[in-house]
C-alpha positions in Angstrom: 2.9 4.4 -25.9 3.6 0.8 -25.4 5.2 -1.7 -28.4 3.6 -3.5 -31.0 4.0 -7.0 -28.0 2.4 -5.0 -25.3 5.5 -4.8 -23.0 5.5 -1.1 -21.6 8.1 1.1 -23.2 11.1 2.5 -20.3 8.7 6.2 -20.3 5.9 4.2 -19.2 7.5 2.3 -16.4 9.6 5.3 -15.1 5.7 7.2 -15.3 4.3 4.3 -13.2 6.9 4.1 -10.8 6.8 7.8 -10.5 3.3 8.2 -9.6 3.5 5.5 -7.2 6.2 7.1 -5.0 3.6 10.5 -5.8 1.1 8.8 -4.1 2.9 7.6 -1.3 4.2 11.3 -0.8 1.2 12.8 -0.8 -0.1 10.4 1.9 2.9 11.3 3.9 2.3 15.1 3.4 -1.2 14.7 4.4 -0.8 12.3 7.2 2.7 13.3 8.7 3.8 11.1 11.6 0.7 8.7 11.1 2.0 7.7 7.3 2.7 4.4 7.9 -0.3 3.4 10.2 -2.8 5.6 7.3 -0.9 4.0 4.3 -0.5 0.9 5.5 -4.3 0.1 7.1 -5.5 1.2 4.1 -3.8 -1.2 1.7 -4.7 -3.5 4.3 -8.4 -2.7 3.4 -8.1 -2.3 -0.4 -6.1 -6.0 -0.6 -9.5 -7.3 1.9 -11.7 -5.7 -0.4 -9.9 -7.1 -3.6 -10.4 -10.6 -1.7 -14.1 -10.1 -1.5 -14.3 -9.6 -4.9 -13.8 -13.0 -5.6 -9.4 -11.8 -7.1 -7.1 -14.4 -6.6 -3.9 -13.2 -7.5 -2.7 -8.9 -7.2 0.4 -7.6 -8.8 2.2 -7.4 -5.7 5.3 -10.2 -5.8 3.3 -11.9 -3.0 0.5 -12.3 -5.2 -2.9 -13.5 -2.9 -4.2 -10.2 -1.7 -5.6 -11.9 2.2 -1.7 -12.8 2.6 -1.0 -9.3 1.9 -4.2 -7.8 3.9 -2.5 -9.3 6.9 1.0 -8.3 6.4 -0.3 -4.6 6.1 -2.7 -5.3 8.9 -0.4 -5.8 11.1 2.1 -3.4 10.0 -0.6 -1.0 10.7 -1.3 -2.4 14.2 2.7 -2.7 15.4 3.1 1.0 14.0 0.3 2.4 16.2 1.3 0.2 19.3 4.8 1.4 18.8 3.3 5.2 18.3 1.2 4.9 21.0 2.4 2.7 24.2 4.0 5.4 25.9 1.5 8.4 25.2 0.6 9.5 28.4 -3.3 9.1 29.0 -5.7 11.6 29.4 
């Protein structure tokens, strides 16, 4: 329940920050050692596809979502470079 000025009550941020880190667990139980490449490609999508639909400002601090597309972008791309360059090839 939030107060009578809309500002979330101290429950309802400790709930929100609670299912965040939920979600980021159960990506990390699901996609084990390719976490960071999975989480991170995909909030590369969801911040491109937010950009398409005509939003200009997210609630991330860094506020324009193609800024943070390309941060995650290429978080996702060093990851995978980093995870991959010295699997040998088949």
């Amino acid at each position: 329940m939030t107060t009578s000025d809309s500002t979330p009550s101290k429950a309802e941020t400790f709930d929100k920050l609670a299912y965040t880190f939920c979600k980021a667990a159960l990506v990390i139980v699901i996609a084990r050692r390719y976490a960071l490449p999975v989480a991170s490609g995909l909030a590369a999508v969801f911040y491109l596809l937010t950009a398409y639909c005509q939003k200009k400002e997210t609630h991330c601090f860094l506020k324009k979502p193609i800024l943070i597309a390309g941060i995650w972008a290429v978080t996702c791309g060093v990851s995978l470079y980093l995870m991959f360059r010295n699997s040998p090839h088949p």
